[in-house]
BALOBA-1460 file (C-alpha; in Angstrom, 3 decimals):
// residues 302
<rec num="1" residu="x" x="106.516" y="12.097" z="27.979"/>
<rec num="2" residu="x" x="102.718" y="12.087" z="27.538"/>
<rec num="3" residu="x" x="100.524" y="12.140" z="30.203"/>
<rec num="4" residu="x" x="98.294" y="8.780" z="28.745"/>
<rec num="5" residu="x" x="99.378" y="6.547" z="26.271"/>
<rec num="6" residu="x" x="96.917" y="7.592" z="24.262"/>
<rec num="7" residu="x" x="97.588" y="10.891" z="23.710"/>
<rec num="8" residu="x" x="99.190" y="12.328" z="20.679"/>
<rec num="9" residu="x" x="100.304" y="15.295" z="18.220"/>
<rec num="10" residu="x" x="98.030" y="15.931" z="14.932"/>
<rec num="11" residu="x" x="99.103" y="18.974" z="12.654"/>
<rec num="12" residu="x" x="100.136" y="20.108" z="16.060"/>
<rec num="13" residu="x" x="97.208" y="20.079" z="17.565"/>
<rec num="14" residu="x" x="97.588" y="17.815" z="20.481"/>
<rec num="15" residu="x" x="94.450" y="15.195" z="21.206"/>
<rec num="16" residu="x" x="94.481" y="13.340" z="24.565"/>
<rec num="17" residu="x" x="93.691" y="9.950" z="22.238"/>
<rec num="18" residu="x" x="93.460" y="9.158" z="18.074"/>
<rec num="19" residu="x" x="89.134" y="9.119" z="18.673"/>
<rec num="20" residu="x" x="87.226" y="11.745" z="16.608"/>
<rec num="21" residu="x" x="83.903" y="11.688" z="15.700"/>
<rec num="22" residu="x" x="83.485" y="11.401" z="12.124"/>
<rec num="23" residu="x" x="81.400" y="14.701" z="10.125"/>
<rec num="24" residu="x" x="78.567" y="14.466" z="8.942"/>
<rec num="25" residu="x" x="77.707" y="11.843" z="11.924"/>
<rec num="26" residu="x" x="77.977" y="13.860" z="15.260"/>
<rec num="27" residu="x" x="76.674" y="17.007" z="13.813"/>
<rec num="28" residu="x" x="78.201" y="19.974" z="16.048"/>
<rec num="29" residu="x" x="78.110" y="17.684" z="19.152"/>
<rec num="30" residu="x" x="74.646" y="19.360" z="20.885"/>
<rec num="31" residu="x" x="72.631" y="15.926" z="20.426"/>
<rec num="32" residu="x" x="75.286" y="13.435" z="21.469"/>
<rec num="33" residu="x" x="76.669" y="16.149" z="24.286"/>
<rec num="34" residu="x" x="73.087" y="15.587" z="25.924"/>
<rec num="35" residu="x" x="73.671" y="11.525" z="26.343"/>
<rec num="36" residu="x" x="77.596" y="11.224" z="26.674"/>
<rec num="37" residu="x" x="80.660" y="12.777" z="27.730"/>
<rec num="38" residu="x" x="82.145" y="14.569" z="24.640"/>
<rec num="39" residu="x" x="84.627" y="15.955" z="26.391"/>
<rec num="40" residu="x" x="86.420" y="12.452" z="26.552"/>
<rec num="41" residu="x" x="86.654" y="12.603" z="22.553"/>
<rec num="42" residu="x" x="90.109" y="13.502" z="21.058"/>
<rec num="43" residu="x" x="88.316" y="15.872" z="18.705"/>
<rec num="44" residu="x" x="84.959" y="16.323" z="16.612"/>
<rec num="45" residu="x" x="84.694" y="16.544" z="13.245"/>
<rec num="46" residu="x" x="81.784" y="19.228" z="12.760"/>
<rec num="47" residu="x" x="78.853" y="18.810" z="9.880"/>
<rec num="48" residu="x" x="80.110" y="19.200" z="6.582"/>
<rec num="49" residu="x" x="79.858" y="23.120" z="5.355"/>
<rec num="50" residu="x" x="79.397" y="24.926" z="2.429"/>
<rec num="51" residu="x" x="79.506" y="28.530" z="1.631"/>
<rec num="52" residu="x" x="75.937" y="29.440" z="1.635"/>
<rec num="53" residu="x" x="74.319" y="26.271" z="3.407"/>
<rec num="54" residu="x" x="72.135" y="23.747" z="1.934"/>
<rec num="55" residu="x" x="68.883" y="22.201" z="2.062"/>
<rec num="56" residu="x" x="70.227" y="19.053" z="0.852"/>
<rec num="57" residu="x" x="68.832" y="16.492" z="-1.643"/>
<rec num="58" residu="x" x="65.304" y="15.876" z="-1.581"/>
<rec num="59" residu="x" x="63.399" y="12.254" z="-0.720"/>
<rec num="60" residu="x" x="65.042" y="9.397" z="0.636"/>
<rec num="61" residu="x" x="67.995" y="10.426" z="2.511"/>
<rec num="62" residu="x" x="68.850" y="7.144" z="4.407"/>
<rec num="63" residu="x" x="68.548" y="3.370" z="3.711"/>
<rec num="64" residu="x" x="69.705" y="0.303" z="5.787"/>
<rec num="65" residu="x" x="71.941" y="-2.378" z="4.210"/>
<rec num="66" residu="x" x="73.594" y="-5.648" z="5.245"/>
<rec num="67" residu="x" x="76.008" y="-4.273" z="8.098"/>
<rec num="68" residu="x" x="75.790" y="-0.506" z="7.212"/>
<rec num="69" residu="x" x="74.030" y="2.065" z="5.475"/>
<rec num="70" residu="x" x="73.794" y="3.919" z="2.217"/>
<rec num="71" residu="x" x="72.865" y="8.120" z="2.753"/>
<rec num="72" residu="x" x="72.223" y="10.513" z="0.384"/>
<rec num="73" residu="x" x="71.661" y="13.639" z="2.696"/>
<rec num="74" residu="x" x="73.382" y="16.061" z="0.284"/>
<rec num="75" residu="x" x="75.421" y="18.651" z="2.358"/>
<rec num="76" residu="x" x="72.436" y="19.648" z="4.552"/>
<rec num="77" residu="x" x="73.972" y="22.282" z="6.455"/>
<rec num="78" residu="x" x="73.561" y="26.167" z="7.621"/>
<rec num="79" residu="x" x="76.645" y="27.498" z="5.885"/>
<rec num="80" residu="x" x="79.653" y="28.428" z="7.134"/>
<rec num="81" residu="x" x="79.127" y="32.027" z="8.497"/>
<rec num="82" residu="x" x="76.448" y="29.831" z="10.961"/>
<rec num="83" residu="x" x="78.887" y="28.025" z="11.705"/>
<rec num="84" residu="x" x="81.482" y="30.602" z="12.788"/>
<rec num="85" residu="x" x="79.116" y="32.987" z="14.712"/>
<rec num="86" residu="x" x="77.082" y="29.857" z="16.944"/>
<rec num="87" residu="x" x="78.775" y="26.509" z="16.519"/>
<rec num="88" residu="x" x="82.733" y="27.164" z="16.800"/>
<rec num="89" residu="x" x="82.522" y="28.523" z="20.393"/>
<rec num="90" residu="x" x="80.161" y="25.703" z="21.606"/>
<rec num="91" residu="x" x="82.116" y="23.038" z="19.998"/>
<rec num="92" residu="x" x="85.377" y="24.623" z="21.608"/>
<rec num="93" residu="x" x="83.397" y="24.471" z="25.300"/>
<rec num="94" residu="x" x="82.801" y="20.559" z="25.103"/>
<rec num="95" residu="x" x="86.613" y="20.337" z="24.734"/>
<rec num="96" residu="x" x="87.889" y="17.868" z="22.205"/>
<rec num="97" residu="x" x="90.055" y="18.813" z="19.339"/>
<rec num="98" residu="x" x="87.634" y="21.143" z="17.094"/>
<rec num="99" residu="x" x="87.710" y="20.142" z="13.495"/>
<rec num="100" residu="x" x="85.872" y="22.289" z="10.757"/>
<rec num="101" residu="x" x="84.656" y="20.306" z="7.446"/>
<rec num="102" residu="x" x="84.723" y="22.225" z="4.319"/>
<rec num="103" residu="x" x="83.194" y="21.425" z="1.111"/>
<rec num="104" residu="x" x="82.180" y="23.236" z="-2.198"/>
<rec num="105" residu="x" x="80.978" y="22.911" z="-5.375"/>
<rec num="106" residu="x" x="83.834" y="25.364" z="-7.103"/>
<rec num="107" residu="x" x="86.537" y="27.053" z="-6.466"/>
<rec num="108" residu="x" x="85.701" y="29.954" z="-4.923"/>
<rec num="109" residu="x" x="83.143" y="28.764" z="-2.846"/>
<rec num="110" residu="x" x="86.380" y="26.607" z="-0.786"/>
<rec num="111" residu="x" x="88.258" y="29.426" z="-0.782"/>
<rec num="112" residu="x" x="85.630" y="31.771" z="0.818"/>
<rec num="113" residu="x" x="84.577" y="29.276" z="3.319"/>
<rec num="114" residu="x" x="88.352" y="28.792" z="3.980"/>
<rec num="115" residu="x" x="88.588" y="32.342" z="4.804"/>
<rec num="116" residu="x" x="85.606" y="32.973" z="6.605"/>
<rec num="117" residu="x" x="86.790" y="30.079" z="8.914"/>
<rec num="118" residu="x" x="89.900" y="31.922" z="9.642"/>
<rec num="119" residu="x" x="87.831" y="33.889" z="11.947"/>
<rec num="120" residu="x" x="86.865" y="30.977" z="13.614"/>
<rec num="121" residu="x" x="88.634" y="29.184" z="16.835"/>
<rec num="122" residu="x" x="89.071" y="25.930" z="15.271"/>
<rec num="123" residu="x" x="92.202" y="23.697" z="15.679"/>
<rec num="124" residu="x" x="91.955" y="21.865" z="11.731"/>
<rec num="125" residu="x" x="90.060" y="22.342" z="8.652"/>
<rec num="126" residu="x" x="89.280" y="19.136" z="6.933"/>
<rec num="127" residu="x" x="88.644" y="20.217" z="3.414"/>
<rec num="128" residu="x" x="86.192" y="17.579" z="1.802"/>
<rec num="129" residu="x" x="87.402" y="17.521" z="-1.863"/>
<rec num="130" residu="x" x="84.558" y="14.952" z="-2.217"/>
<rec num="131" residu="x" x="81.667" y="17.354" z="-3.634"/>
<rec num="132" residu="x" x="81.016" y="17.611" z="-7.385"/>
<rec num="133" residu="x" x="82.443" y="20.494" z="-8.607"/>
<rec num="134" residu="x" x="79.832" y="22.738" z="-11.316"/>
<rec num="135" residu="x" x="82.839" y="23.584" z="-13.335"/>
<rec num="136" residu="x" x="84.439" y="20.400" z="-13.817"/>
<rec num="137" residu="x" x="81.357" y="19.027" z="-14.905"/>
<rec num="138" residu="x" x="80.182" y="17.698" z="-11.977"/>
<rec num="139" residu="x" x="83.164" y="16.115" z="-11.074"/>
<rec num="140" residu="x" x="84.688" y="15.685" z="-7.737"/>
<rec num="141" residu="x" x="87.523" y="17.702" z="-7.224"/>
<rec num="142" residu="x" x="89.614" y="14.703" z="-5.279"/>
<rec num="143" residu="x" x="89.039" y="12.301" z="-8.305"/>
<rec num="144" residu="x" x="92.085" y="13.520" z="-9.868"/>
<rec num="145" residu="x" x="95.564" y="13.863" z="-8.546"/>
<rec num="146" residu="x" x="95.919" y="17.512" z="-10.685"/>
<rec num="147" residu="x" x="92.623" y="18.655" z="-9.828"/>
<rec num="148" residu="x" x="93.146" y="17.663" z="-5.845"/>
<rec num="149" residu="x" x="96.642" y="19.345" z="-5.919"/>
<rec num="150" residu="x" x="94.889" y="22.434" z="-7.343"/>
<rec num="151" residu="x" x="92.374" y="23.382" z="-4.496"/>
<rec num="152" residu="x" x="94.679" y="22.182" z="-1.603"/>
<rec num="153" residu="x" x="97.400" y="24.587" z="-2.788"/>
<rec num="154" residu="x" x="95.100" y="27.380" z="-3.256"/>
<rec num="155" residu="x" x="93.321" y="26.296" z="0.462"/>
<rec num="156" residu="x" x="96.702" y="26.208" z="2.167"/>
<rec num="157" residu="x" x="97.468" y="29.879" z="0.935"/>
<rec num="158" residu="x" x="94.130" y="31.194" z="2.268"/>
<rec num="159" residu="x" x="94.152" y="29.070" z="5.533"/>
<rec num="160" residu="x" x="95.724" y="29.664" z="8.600"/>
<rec num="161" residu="x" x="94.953" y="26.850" z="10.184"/>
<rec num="162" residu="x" x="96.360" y="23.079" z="9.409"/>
<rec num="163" residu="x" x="94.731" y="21.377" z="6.433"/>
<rec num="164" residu="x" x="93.836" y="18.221" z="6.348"/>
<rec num="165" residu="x" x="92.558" y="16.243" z="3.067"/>
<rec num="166" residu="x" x="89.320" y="13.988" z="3.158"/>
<rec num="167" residu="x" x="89.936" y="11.521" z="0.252"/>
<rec num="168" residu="x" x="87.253" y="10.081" z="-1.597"/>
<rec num="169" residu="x" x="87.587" y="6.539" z="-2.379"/>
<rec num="170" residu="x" x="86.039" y="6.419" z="-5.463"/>
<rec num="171" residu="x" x="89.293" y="7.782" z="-6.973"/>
<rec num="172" residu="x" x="90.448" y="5.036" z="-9.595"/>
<rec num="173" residu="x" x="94.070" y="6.304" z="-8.492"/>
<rec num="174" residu="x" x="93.915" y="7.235" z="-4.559"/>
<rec num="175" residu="x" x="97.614" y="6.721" z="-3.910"/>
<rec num="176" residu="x" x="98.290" y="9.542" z="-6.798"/>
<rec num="177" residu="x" x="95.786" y="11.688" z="-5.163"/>
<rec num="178" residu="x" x="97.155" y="11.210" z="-1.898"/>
<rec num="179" residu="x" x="100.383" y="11.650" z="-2.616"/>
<rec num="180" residu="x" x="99.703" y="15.395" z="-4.785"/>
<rec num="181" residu="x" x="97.658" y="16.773" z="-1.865"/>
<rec num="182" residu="x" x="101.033" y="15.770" z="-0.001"/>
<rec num="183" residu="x" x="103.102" y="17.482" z="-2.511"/>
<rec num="184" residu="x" x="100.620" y="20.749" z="-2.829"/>
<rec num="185" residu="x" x="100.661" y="21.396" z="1.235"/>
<rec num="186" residu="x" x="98.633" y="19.143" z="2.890"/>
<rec num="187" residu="x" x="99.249" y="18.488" z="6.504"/>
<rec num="188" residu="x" x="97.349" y="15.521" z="7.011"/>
<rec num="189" residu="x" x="95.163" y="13.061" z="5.161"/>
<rec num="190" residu="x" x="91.758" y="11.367" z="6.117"/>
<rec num="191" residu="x" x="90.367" y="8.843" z="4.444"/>
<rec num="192" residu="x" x="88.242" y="6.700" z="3.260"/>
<rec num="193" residu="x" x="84.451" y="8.912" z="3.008"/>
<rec num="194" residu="x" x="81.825" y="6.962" z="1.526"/>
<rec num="195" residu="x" x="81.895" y="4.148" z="-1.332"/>
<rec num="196" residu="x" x="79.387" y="5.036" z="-4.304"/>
<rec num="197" residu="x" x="76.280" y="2.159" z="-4.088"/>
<rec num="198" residu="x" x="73.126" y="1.762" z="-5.265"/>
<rec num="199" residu="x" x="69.690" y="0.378" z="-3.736"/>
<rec num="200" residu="x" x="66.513" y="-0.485" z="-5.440"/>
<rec num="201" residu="x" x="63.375" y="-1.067" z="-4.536"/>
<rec num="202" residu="x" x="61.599" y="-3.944" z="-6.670"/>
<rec num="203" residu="x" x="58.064" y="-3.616" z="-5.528"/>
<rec num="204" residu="x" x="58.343" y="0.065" z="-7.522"/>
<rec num="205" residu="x" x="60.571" y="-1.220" z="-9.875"/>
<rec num="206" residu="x" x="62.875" y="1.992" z="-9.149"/>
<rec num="207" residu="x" x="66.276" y="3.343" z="-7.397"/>
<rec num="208" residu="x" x="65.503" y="4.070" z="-3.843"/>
<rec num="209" residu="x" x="67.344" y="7.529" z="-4.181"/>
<rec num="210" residu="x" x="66.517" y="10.149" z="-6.175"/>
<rec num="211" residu="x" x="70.309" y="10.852" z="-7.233"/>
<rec num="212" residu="x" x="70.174" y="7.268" z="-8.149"/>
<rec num="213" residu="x" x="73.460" y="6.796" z="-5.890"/>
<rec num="214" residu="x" x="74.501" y="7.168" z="-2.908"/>
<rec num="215" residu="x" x="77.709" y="6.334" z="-0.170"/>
<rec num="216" residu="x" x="77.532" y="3.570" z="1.737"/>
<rec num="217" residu="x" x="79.695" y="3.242" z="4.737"/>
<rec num="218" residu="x" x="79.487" y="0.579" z="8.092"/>
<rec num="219" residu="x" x="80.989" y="-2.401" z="8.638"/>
<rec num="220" residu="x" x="80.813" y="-3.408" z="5.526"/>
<rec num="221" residu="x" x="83.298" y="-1.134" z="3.751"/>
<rec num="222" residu="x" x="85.933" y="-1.746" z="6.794"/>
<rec num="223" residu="x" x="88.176" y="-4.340" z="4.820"/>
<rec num="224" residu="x" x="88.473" y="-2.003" z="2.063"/>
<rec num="225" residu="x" x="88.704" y="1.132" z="3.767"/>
<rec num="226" residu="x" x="92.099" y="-0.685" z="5.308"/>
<rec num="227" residu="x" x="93.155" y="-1.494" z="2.023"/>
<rec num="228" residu="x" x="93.461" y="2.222" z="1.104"/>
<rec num="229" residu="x" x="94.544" y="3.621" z="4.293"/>
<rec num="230" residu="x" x="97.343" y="1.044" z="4.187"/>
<rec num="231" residu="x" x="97.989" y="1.932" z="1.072"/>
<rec num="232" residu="x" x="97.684" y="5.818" z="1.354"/>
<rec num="233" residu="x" x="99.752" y="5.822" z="4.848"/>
<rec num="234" residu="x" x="102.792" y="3.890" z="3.122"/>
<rec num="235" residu="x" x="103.281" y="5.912" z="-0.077"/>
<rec num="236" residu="x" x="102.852" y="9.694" z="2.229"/>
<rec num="237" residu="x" x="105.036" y="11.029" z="5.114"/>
<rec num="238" residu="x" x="101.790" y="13.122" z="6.357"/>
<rec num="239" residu="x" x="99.969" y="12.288" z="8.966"/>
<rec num="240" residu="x" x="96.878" y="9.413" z="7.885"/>
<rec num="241" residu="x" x="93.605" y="9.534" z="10.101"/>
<rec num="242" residu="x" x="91.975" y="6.300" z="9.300"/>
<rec num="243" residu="x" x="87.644" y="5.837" z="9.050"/>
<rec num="244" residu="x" x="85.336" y="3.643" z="7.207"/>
<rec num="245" residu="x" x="83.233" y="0.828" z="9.159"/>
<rec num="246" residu="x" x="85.223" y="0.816" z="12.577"/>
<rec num="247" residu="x" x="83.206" y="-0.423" z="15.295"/>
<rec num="248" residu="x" x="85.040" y="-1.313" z="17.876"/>
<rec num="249" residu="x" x="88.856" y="-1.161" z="19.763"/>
<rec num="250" residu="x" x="90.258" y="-4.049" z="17.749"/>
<rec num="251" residu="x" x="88.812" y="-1.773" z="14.463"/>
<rec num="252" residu="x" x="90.322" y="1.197" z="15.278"/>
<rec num="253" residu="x" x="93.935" y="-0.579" z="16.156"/>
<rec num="254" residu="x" x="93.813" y="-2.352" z="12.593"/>
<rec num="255" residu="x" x="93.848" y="1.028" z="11.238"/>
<rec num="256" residu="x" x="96.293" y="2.063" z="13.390"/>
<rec num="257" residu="x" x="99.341" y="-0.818" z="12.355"/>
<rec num="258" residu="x" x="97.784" y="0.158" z="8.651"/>
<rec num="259" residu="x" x="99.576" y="3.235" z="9.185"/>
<rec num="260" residu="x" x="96.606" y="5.709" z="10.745"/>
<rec num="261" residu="x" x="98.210" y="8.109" z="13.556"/>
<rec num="262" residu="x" x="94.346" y="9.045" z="14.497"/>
<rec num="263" residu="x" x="90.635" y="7.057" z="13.310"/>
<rec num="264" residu="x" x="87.285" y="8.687" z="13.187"/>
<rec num="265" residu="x" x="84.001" y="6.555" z="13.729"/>
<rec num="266" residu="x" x="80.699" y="7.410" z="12.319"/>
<rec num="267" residu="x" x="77.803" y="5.577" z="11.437"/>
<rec num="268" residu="x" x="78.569" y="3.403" z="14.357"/>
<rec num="269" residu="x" x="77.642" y="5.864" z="16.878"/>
<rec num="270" residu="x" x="73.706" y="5.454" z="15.300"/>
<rec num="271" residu="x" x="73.264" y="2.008" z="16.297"/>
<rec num="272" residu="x" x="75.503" y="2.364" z="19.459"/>
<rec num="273" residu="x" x="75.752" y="6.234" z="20.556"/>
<rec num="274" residu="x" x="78.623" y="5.241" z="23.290"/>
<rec num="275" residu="x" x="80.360" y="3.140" z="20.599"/>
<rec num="276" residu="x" x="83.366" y="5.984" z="20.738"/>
<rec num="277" residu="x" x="83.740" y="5.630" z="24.350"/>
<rec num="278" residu="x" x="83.996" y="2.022" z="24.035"/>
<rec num="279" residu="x" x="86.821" y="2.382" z="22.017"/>
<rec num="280" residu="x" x="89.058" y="4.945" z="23.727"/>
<rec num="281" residu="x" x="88.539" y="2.241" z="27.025"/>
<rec num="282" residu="x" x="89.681" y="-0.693" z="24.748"/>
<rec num="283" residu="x" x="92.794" y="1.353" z="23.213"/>
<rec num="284" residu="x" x="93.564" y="1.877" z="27.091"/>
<rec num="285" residu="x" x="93.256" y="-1.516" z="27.951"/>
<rec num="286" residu="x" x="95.128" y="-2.774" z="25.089"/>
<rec num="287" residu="x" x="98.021" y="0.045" z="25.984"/>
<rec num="288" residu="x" x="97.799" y="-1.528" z="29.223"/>
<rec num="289" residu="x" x="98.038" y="-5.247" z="28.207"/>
<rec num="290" residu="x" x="100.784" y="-4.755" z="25.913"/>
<rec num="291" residu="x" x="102.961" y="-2.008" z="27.808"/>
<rec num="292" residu="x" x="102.671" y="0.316" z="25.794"/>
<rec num="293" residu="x" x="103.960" y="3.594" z="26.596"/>
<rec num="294" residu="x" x="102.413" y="5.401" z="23.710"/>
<rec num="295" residu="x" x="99.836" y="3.525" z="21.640"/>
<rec num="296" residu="x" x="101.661" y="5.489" z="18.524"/>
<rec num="297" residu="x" x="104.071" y="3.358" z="19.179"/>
<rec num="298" residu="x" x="101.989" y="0.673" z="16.500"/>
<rec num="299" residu="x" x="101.138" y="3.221" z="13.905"/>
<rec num="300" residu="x" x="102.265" y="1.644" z="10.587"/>
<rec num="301" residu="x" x="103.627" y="-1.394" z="11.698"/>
<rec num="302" residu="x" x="101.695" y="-3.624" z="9.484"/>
């Protein structure tokens, strides 16, 4: 019997409730750890890595839009050998679940990183399959169900820890994706990362960003980032970790009777750093007003 209702198994990594910071927004958890109590979390999803680190893309990284945002930071990180010898053991000390992000631009580079995190005391490795990929011409690895099926197969025989898949939603056939990352080894899925836009600036009569595009999440992307995990979570038997636009309790619960056994949250935690907190209390509450034993208890329902 759990000890809260909101605890819960994840590629068998238990989490004392479905809330995990979202990568890419919480960085390694130093800035937020200074204003809140991480330790509350039910894991952290760590800045996305690559092999050798990244400056990231140059000029405008971030823009505001109508209920969200549109980013094109570019993989700014240190690399994953930083990662392993100064940010593993601090993100283990503030306690939540510890999720590494992996992402590459080719083949080896995943595989690499994947083994160089071995050495690492992380619970999950969330391989991004969302990066363009130099030898498929730029391409996103996750685009394609073969191409995603490839590099999860090839991760899982490298990793020792659980893999889980970030999807991209700019897949024209997600559920096919999904369901080959299932079929090459996956042991969980997250989904949605951030919808290709576009913002121009008419004054200059040019694209804001320099890459022309960029991923817009908030919000604003919430009804379709349902869509897909409903779709995703009904057509896999792996676990589904729902995020894209949740902002609040009744948010994360939609995703939850879509079919998503955990959520991560994101850009919310910009305009409202405590936003995660928030959450957990209202998933208590709810447990509470319902009598709910277990808050898994509505996973899928919908």
């Amino acid at each position: 019997m759990p000890s809260s209702p909101l605890c819960l198994s994840l590629c068998g990594v238990a989490l004392q409730n479905p809330v995990i910071a979202a990568s890419g927004t919480f960085g390694f958890g130093h800035e937020y750890a200074e204003i809140l109590d991480v330790s509350r979390l039910g894991g952290i999803s760590g800045k996305g890595l690559t092999l050798h680190g990244s400056a990231g893309n140059k000029g405008v990284r971030v823009y505001e839009t109508p209920a969200g945002m549109l980013n094109s930071i570019g993989m700014e990180n240190p690399g994953v050998q930083h990662f392993v010898d100064r940010e593993a053991a601090f993100m283990r000390a503030l306690g939540p679940a510890v999720i590494a992000n992996l992402g590459g631009h080719c083949e080896e580079d995943y595989l690499e990183g994947t083994r160089l995190l071995n050495g690492a005391d992380i619970d999950i490795l969330e391989l991004n399959i969302s990066c363009p990929n130099v030898k498929a011409g730029g391409m996103a690895l996750g685009m394609l169900p073969d191409t995603a099926a490839d590099i999860t197969r090839k991760v899982k025989a490298v990793s020792r820890h659980p893999v889980m898949v970030k999807l991209s939603p700019n897949a024209s056939e997600l559920v096919r994706v999904a369901r080959a990352c299932q079929e090459a080894g996956a042991d969980a899925l997250s989904l949605v990362n951030t919808i290709l836009g576009m913002a121009i600036d008419v004054k200059e009569k040019c694209a804001v960003f320099d890459n022309i595009y960029a991923g817009l999440s908030g919000p604003a992307i919430l009804p379709i980032a349902l869509r897909m995990v409903h779709q995703v979570a009904h057509a896999v038997s792996i676990p589904v970790v729902g995020l894209g636009g949740i902002a609040s309790a009744e948010d994360a619960l939609k995703f939850m009777m879509a079919g998503a056994r955990a959520v991560q949250i994101g850009t919310m935690s910009f305009a409202n750093p405590s936003a995660m907190l928030e959450v957990i209390d209202g998933l208590a509450g709810y447990c509470a007003s319902e009598g709910l034993s277990n808050l898994q208890e509505i996973v899928g329902i919908i």
